[in-house]
C-alpha positions in Angstrom: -107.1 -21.0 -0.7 -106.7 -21.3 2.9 -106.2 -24.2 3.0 -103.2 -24.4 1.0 -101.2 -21.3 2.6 -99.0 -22.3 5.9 -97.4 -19.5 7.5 -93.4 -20.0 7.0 -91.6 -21.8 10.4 -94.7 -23.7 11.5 -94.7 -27.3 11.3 -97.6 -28.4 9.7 -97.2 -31.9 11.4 -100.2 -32.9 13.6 -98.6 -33.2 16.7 -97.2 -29.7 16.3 -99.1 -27.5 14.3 -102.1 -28.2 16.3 -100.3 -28.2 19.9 -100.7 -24.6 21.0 -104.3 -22.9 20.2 -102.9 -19.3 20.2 -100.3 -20.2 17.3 -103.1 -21.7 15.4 -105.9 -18.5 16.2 -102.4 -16.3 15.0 -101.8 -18.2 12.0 -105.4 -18.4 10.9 -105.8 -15.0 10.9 -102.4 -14.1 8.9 -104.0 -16.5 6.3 -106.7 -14.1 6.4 -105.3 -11.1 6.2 -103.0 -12.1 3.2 -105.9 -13.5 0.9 -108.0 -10.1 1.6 -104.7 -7.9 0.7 -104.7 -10.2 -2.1 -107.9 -9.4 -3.9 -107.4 -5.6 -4.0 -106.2 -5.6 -7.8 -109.9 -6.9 -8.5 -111.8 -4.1 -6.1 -111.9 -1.4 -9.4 -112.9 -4.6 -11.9 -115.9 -4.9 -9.8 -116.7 -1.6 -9.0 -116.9 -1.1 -12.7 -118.5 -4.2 -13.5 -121.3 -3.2 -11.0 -121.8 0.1 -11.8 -121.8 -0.7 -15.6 -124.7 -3.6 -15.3 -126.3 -0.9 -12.4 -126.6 1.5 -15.2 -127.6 -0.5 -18.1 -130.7 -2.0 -16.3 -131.7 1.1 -15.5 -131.3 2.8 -18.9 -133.9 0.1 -19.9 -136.5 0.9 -17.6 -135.7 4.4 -18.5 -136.0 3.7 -22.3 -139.1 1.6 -21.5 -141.0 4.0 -19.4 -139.8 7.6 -21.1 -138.9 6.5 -24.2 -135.3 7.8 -23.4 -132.1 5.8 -25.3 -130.8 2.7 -23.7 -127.2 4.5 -22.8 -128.7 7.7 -21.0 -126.8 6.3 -18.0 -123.2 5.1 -19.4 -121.5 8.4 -18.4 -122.7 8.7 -14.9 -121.5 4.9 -14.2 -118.1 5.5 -15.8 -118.1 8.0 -13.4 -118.6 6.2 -10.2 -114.9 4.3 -10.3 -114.0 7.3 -10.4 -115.2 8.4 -7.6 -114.2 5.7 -5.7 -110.8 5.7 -6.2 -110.7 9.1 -5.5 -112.3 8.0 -2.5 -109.7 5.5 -1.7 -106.8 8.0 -2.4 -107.8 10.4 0.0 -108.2 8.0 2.7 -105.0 6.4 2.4 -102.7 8.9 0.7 -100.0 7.7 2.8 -100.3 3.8 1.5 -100.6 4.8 -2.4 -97.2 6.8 -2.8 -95.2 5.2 -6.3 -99.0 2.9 -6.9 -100.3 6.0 -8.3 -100.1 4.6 -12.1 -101.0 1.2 -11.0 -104.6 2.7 -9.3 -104.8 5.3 -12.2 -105.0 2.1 -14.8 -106.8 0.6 -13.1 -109.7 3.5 -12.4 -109.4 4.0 -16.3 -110.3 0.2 -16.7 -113.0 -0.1 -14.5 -114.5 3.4 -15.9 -114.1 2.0 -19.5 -115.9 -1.5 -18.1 -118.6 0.7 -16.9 -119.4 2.4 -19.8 -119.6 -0.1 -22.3 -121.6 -2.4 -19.6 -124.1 0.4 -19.1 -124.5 1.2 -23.2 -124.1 -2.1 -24.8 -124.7 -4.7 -21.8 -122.7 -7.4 -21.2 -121.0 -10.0 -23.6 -118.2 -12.4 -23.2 -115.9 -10.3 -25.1 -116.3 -7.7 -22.6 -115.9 -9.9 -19.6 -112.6 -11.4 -21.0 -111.0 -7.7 -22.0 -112.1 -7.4 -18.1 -109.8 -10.5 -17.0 -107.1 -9.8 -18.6 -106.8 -5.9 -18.0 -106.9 -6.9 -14.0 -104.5 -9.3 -14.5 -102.1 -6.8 -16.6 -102.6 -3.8 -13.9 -102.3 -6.0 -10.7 -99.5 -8.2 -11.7 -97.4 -5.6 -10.2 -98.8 -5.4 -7.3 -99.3 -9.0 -6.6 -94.9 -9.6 -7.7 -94.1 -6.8 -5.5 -96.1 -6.9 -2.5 -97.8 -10.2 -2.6 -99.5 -9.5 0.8 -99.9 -6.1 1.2 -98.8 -2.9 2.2 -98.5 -2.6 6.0 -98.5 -5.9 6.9 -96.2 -8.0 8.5 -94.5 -11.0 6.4 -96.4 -14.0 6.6 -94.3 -16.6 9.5 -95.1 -17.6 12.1 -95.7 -16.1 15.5 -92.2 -16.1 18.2 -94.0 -17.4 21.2 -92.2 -17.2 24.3 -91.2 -20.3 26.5 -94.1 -21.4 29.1 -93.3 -19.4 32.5 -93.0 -22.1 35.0 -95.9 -22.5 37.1 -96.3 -20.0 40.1 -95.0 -21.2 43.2 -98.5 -20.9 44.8 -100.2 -23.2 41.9 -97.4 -25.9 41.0 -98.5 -28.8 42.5 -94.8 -29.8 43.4 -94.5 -26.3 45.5 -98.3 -26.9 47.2 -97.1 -30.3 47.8 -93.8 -29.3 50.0 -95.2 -26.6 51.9 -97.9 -29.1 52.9 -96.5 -32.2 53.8 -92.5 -31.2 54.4 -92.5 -27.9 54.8 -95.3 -27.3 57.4 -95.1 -27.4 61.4 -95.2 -31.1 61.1 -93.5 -31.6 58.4 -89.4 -32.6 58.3 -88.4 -29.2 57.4 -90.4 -26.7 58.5 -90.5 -23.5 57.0 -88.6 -24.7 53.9 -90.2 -23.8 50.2 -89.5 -24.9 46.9 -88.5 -22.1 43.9 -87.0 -21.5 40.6 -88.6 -24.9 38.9 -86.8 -25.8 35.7 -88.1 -28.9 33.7 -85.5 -30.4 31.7 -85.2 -34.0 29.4 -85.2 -35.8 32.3 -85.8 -34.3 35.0 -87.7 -31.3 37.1 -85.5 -29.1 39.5 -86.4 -27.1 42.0 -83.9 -24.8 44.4 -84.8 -25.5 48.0 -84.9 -22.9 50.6 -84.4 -24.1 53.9 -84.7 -22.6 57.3 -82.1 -19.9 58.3 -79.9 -21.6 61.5 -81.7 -25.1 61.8 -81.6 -26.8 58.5 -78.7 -27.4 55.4 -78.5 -29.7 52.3 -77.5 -32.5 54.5 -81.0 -32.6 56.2 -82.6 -33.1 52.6 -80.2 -36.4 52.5 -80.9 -37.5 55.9 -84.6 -37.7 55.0 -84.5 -38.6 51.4 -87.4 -41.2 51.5 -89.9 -39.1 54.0 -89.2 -36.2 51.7 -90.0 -38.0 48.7 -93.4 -39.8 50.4 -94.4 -35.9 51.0 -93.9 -35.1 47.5 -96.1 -38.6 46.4 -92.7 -39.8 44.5 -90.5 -42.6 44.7 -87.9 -42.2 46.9 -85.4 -43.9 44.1 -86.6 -41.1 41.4 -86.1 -37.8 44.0 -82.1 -36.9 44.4 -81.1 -34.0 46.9 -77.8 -32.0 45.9 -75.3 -29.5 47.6 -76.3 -25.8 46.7 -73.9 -24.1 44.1 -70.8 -22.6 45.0 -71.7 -19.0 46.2 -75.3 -19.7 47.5 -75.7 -20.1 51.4 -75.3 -23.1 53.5 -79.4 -22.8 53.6 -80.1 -23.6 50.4 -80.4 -27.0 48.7 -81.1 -28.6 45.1 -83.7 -31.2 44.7 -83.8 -33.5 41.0 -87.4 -35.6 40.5 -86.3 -38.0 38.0 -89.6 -38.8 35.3 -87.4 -40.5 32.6 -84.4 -42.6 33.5 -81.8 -42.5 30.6 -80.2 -46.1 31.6 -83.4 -48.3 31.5 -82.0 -50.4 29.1 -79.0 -52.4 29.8 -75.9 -51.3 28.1 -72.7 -54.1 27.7 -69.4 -53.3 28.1 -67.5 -54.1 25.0 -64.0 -51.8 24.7 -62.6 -50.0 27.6 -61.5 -46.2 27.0 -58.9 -45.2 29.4 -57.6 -41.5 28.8 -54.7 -40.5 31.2 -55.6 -42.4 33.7 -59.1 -42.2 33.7 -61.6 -44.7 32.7 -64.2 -43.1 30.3 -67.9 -44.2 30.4 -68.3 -47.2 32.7 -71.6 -46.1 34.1 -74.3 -44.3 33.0 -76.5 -41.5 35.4 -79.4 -41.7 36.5 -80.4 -38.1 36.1 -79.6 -37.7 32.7 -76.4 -35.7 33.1 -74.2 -38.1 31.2 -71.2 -41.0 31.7 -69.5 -42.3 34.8 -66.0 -41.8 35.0 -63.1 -43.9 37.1 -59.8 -42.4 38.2 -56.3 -44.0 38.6 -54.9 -41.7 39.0 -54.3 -37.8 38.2 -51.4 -35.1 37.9 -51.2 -35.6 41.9 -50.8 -39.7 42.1 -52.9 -42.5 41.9 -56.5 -42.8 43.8 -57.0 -45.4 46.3 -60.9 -46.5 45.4 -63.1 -48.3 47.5 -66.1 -50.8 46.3 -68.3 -51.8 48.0 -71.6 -53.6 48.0 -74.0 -57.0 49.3 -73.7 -60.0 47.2 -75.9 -60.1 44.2 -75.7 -56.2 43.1 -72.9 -55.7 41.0 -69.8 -55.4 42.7 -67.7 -58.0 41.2 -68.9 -57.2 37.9 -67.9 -53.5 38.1 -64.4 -54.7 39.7 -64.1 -56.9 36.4 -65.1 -54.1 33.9 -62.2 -51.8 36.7 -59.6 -54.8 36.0 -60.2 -54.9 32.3 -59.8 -51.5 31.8 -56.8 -50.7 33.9 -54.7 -53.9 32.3 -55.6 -52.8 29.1 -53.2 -49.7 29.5 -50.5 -51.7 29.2 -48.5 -50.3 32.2 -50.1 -51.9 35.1 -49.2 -55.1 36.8 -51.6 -57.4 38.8 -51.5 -57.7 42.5 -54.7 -60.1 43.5 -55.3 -60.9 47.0 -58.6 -63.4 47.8 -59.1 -64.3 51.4 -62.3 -65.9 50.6 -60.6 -68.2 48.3 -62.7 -68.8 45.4 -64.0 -64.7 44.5 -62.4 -65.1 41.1 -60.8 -68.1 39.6 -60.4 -65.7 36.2 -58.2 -63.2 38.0 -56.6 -65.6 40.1 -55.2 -67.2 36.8 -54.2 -64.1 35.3 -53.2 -62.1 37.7 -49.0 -61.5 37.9 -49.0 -62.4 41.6 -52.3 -64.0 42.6 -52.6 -64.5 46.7 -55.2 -66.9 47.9 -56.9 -67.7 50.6 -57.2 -66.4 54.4 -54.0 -67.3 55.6 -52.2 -66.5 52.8 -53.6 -63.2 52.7 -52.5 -62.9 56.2 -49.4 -63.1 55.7 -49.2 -60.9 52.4 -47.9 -57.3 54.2 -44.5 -58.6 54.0 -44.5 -58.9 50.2 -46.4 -55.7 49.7 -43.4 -54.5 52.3 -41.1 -55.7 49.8 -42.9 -54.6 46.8 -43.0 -50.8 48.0 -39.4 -50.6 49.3 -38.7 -51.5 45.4 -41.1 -48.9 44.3 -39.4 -46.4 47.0 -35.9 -47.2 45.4 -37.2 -46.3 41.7 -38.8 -43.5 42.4 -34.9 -42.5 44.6 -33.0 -43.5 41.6 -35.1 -41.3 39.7 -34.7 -38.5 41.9 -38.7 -38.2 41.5 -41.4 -37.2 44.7 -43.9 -39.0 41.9 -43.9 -42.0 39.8 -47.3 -42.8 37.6 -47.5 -45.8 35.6 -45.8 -45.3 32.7 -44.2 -47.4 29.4 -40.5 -47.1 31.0 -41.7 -48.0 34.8 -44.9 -50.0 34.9 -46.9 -49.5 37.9 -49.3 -51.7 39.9 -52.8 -52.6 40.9 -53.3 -53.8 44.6 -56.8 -55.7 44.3 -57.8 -57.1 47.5 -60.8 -58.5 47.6 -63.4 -59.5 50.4 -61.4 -57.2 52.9 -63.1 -57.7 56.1 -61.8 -61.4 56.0 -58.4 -59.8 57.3 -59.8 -56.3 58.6 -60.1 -57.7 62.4 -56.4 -58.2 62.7 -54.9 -55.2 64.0 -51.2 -55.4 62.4 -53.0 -56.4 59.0 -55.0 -53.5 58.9 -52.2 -51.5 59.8 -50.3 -52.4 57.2 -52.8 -51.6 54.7 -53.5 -48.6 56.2 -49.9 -47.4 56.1 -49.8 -49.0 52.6 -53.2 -46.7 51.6 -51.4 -43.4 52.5 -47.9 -44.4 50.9 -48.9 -45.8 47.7 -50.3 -42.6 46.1 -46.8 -41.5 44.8 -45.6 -44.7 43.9 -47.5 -45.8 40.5 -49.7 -48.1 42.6 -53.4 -48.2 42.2 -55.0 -50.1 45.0 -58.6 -51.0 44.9 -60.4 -52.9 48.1 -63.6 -54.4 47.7 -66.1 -55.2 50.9 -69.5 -55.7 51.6 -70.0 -53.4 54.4 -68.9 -49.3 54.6 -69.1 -50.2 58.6 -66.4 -49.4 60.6 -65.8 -52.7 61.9 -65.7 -54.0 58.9 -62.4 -52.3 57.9 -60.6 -52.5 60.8 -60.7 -48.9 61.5 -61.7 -45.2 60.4 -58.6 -44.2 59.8 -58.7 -47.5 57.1 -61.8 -46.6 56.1 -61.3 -43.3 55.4 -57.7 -44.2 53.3 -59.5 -46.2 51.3 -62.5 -44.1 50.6 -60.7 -41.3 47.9 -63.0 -42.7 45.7 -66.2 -44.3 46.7 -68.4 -46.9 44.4 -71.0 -48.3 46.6 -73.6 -50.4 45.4 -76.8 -51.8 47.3 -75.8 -52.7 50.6 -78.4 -55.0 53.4 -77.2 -52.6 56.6 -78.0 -49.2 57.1 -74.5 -48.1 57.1 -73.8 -46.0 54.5 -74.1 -41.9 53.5 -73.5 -40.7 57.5 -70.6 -43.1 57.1 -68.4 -42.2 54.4 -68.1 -38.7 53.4 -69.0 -37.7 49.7 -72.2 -39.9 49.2 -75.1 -38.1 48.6 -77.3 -41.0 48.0 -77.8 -44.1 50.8 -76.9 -46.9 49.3 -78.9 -48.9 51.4 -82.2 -46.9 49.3 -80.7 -48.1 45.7 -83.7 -49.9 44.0 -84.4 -53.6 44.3 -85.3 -55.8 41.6 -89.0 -56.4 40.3 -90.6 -59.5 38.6 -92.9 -59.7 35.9 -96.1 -58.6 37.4 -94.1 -55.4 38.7 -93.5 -57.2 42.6 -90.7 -55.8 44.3 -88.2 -58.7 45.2 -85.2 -59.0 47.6 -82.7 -58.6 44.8 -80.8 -55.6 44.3 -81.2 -54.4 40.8 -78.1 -55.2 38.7 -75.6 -52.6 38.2 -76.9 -49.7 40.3 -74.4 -48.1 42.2 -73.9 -44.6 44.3 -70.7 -42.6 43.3 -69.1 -40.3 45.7 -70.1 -36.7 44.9 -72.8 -37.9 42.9 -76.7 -37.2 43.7 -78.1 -39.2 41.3 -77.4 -43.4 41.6 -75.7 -44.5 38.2 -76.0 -47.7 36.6 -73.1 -49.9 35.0 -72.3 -51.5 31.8 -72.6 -55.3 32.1 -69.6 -57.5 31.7 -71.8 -60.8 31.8 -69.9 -63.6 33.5 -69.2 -67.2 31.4 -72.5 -68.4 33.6 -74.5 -65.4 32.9 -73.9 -66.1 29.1 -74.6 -69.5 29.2 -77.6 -68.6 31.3 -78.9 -66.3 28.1 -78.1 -68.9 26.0 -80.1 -70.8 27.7 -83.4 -68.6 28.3 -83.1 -67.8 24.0 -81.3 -64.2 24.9 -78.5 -62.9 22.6 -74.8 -63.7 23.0 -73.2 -60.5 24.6 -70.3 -58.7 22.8 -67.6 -59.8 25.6 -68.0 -61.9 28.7 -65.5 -62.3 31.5 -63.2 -64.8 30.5 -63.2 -63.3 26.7 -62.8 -59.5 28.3 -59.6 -60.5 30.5 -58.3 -62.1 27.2 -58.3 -59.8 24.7 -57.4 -56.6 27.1 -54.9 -57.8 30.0 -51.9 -56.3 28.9 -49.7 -57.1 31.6 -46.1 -55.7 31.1 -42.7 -56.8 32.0 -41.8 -56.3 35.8 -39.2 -53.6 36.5 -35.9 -55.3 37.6 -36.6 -54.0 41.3 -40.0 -55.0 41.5 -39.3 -58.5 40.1 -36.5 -59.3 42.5 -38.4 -57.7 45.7 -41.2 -60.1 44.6 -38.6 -62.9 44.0 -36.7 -62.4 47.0 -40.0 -63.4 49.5 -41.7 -65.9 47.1 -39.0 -67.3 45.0 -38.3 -67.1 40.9 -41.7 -66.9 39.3 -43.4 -70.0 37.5 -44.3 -68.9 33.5 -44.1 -65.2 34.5 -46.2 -65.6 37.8 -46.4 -66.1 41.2 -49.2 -68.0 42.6 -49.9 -68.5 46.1 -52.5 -70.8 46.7 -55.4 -71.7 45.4 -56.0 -74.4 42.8 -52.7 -74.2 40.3 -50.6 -72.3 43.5 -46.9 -72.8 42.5 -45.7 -70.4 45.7 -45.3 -70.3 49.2 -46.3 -67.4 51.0 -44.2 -67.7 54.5 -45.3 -66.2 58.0 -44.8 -62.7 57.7 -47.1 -61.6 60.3 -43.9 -59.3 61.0 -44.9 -57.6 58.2 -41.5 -58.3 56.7 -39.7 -55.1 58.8 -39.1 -56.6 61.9 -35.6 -58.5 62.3 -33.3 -58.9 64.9 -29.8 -57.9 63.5 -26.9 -59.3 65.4 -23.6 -57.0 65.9 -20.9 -57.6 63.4 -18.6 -54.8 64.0 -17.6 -52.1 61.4 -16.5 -54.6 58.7 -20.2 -55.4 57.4 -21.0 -54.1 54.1 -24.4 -53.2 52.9 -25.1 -55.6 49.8 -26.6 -53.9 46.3 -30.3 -53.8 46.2 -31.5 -57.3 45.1 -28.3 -59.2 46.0 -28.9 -62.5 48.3 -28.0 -61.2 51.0 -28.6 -63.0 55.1 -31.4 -61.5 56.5 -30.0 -60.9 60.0 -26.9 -59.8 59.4 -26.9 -58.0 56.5 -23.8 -59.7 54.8 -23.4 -60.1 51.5 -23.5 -64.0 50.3 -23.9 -63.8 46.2 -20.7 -64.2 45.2 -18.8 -66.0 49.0 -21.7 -68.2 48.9 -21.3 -68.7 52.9 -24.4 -68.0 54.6 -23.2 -66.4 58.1 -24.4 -67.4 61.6 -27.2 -65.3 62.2 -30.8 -65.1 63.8 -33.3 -66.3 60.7 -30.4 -69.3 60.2 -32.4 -71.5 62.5 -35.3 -69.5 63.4 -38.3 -67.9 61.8 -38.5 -63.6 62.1 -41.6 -64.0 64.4 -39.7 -66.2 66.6 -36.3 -64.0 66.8 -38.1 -61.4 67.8 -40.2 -63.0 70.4 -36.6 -63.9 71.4 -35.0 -60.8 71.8 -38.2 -58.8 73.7 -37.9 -61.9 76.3 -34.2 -61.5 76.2 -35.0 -57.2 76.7 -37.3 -57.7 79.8 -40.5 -58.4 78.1 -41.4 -61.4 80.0 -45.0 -61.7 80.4 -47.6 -63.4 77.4 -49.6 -60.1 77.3 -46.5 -57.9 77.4 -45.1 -59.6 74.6 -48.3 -59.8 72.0 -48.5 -55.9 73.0 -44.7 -55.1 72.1 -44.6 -57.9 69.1 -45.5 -56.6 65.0 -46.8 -60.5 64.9 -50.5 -61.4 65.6 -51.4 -62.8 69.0 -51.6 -66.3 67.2 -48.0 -66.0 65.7 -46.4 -64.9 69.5 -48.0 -68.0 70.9 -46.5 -70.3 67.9 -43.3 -68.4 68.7 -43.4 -69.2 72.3 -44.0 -72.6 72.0 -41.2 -73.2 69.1 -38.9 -71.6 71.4 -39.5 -73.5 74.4 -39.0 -76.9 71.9 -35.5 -75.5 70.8 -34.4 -75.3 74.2 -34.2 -71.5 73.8 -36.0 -70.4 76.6 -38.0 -71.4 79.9 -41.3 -71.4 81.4 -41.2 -69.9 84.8 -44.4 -69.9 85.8 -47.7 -69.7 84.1 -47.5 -66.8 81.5 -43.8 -65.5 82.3 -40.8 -66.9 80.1 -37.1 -66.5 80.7 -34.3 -66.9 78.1 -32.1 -69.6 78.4 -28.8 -68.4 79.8 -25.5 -69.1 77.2 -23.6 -65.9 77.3 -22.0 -66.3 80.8 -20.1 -69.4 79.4 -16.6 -68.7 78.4 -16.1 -71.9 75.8 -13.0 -72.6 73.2 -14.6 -70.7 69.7 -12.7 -73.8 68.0 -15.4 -75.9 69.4 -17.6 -74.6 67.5 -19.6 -72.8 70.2 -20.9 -68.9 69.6 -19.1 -66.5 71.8 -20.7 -62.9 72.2 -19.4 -60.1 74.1 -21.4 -58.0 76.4 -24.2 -56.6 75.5 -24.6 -58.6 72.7 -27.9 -60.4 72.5 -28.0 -64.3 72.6 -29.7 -65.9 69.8 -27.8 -68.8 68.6 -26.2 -70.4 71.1 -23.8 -73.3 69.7 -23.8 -73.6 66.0 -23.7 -77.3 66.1 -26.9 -77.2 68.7 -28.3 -74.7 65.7 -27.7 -77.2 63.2 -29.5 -80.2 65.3 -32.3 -77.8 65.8 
């Protein structure tokens, strides 16, 4: 009967009923308790039976020896039930209370049982009448209390949760305070406490010492830490303390299941006001990755970066997808390399390639946010998001240190970084270094970096960089082979987020040659690849009227809804800006000049309006470029000297030598002596105007000289 009675709540499953030894020893004995309780109904039964079979064996050697009748002893074995259950009564009084007529039944039974056992002996008549009476006086007790009185239901014990191990037995806690927290140790005088194992992971609060340690010294040494613990550096995460708890404590993560082993494919973006939902998975356990684009207080400049091979371009492609999908964002792709992304650069609304190109870019991004400035004016709004009725932008500029070592460049973008937040433009750089060098400047850096992906970069440049990492990227794990060799590849898709301990890994957007590749190796197809991704989700919109004629007023009307400049398919020319589109020398006109409507054709240097005239007036940019007018006029102001001028010019040192040669050629003005220039003097001439000659008054500066000469130029 044991067998077959299983306390309620406990799982009778081997691999949890036999897991604890002290809920097994608690159930066993429940089991025992209930079948004893059980067999009470049949304590009088036997009590008679015995004292009935007692007496009639006697009464025979009685009758045998004295001659005395067979049932000289019936009456005193009815008698001893009696007994007994008065007996049992006294003792417990306080148990019997309403089983009075139940244990009065069944005393009468087992008296009866007796007697007849003790006078007649026993038959099988007598033995069933036995049965069934038990059964008859204990059904009630069996229905009503079927295990007992004063016993506990029959379930299963509560058994309270395992108390984590003391400090001064877990092996974790012996291990710190021998290896890290010891005099020779990184830390000394730090402790683990307050262990807490969870799905994936086993925490531990970190106490550090008081005045010469804080959470950023548990970053710092990350690897030694972890080689005092006997863990892998990639499975042991440091985090800031709580808000509340003092600068000198710490959190530390040992990861002993990682949630993203398997690789997960992207397949459909989710973008939920702004943010991009799920792209990456954590390490840790503690769920999916989100992207911003922006919030309630504008969009969020986001910097990737990341050496070649570990899953930079794919995240920027999963990024694009997602953000084009929304259906109020335009493409802005700039590729100094040249050849990062034939995919985008055939999609993208304006698509700028190669290094020069790139170079001279600032002037259409010039032109682009003046636009943007004028909606968000005619809107009387200090904040424009993306939206249905004014579609907003991404900036994607790829391989940024191709153009981070020219000073004006990086300027721009700087400037661009800090402005573009309130103008429904999300820009996104991408570069394989977090150096400083590498992005022209801190102050570059630091626009860029709102938002931080880095994945696994080759120089040790990374979390005492860029504020917010918590994790070097330089430590991110590197790919193994099939006997479990480490190799030089970085694993695919592992990446550090800013404000993140734990390294996350990305969902894969296979590229047209990684799909042919696992076609080729016998793999399955993936759900999406590059090319199929950018097809089904780019959702570009139409420009807004500004935006299309500031971008049609630098490269020209667009060629089947895009501009391309360079690259294989370019249908634009991108002209010297290195200007940056802002600097132009604006001859006098007097008080008669009106300012033209916003996207009217309109002459650059003078400001007068030609759309409906169709003259186009003498002016600077007539007959020379913007570099070269204002080369012109800084020699013309005083600024003679080659040095002086690249210092005082917005062009790039290679642009103010172009200028200077071009201007010698056109006759415009002199070299003196060996890196000193003079203008060419015309204004002291006094000449018939209906010759066709230029004349200025004072003060006015020179730049055009006779307009037939102009027109020979």
């Amino acid at each position: 009967m044991a067998s077959t009675v299983v306390p309620a709540g406990v799982d009778t499953a081997d691999d949890a009923a036999g897991g604890d030894d002290r809920a097994e020893n608690a159930r066993r004995v429940l089991v025992a308790d209930r079948n004893r309780r059980r067999r009470w109904p049949w304590v009088p039964a036997a009590v008679g039976g015995a004292a009935g079979m007692g007496g009639h064996w006697l009464g025979a050697a009685a009758a045998a020896v004295a001659g005395a009748g067979p049932a000289v002893l019936a009456v005193p074995a009815a008698v001893v039930p009696v007994g007994a259950a008065a007996v049992v009564a006294a003792r417990y009084r306080s148990a019997v209370g309403r089983w009075w007529p139940d244990l009065a039944a069944g005393t009468a039974g087992a008296s009866a049982l007796a007697y007849q056992l003790a006078a007649a002996g026993p038959s099988p008549l007598l033995g069933a009448a036995a049965v069934v009476g038990t059964t008859a006086v204990g059904a009630r007790w069996w229905r009503a209390h079927p295990i007992g009185p004063r016993v506990a239901a029959l379930s299963a014990p509560v058994l309270p949760a395992p108390a984590p191990p003391d400090p001064e037995r877990d092996p974790y806690c012996l291990a710190w305070a021998e290896n890290n927290g010891g005099k020779d140790g990184k830390l000394p005088g730090s402790r683990l406490t307050n262990r807490a194992d969870g799905e994936f992971t086993v925490t531990f609060d970190v106490v550090l010492r008081r005045g010469r340690h804080t959470y950023q010294d548990l970053i710092a040494h990350r690897a030694l830490l972890a080689s005092g613990l006997g863990e892998p550096s990639t499975s042991v995460v440091f985090k800031p303390p709580k808000k509340g708890h003092g600068a000198q404590y710490g959190r530390m993560a040992l990861i002993h299941t990682d949630p993203t082993a398997q690789t997960r494919y992207f397949t459909t973006p989710r973008v939920d006001e702004g943010v991009i939902r799920g792209v990456a998975r954590s390490t840790d356990g503690s769920g999916e990755v989100d992207v911003t684009m922006w919030r309630s207080s504008g969009t969020v400049p986001t910097m990737i970066v990341g050496s070649p091979g570990g899953g930079k371009s794919g995240a920027t492609n999963v990024l694009t997808a997602a953000a084009l999908s929304t259906g109020v964002l335009n493409l802005l792709y700039a590729d100094p390399k040249g050849n990062s992304s034939t995919a985008l650069a055939e999609r993208a609304r304006v698509a700028v390639i190669g290094r020069q190109n790139v170079l001279a870019l600032p002037g259409l991004v010039h032109a682009i946010l003046a636009a943007r400035a004028r909606i968000a004016a005619e809107l009387r709004a200090d904040l424009v998001l993306p939206s249905r009725e004014v579609p907003g932008w991404m900036f994607l500029h790829d391989e940024y240190s191709f153009v981070a070592h020219d000073v004006k460049v990086a300027k721009t973008w700087t400037e661009t970084v800090n402005t573009v937040r309130a103008l429904g433009i999300w820009l996104v750089g991408l570069n394989q270094s977090q150096g400083m060098s590498e992005w022209g400047s801190d102050h570059a850096r630091s626009a860029f970096a709102s938002q931080v992906i880095a994945f696994r970069t080759n120089s040790k440049s990374s979390s005492d960089l860029v504020p917010g990492l918590l994790f070097d990227p330089n430590e991110l794990p590197l790919a193994a082979d099939v006997d479990g060799e480490i190799t030089d590849r970085p694993e695919p898709g592992m990446a550090v987020h800013a404000h993140r301990a734990a390294p996350v890994r990305w969902d894969w957007l296979p590229s047209d040659a990684d799909a042919a590749e696992l076609a080729r190796t016998g793999q399955a197809a993936p759900p999406e690849t590059t090319s199929t991704a950018f097809d089904r989700y780019f959702a570009q919109p139409a420009l807004h009227p500004l935006d299309a004629a500031a971008v049609t007023a630098v490269l020209g009307p667009p060629v089947n809804g895009r501009w391309q400049v360079g690259g294989l398919g370019g249908t634009h020319h991108l002209a010297d800006s290195d200007s940056g589109g802002v600097a132009r020398v604006v001859i006098p006109t007097g008080p008669a000049t009106r300012r033209a409507p916003w996207g009217a054709r309109t002459h650059a240097a003078t400001g007068a309006d030609t759309t409906e005239t169709g003259t186009d007036p003498v002016g600077t940019e007539a007959v020379l470029s913007p570099v070269q007018a204002e080369v012109l006029a800084l020699i013309a102001a005083g600024t003679a000297t080659t040095g002086a001028l690249v210092d005082a010019a917005t062009a790039s040192k290679a642009a103010v030598h172009d200028a200077l040669d071009a201007l010698i050629g056109y006759g415009r003005i002199i070299r003196v002596v060996r890196g000193r220039y003079q203008v060419v003097d015309h204004s002291r001439r006094e000449e018939n105007p209906a010759s066709g000659d230029c004349r200025l008054n004072d003060g006015d500066v020179d730049l055009e000289g006779s307009v037939d000469d102009a027109r020979r130029v």
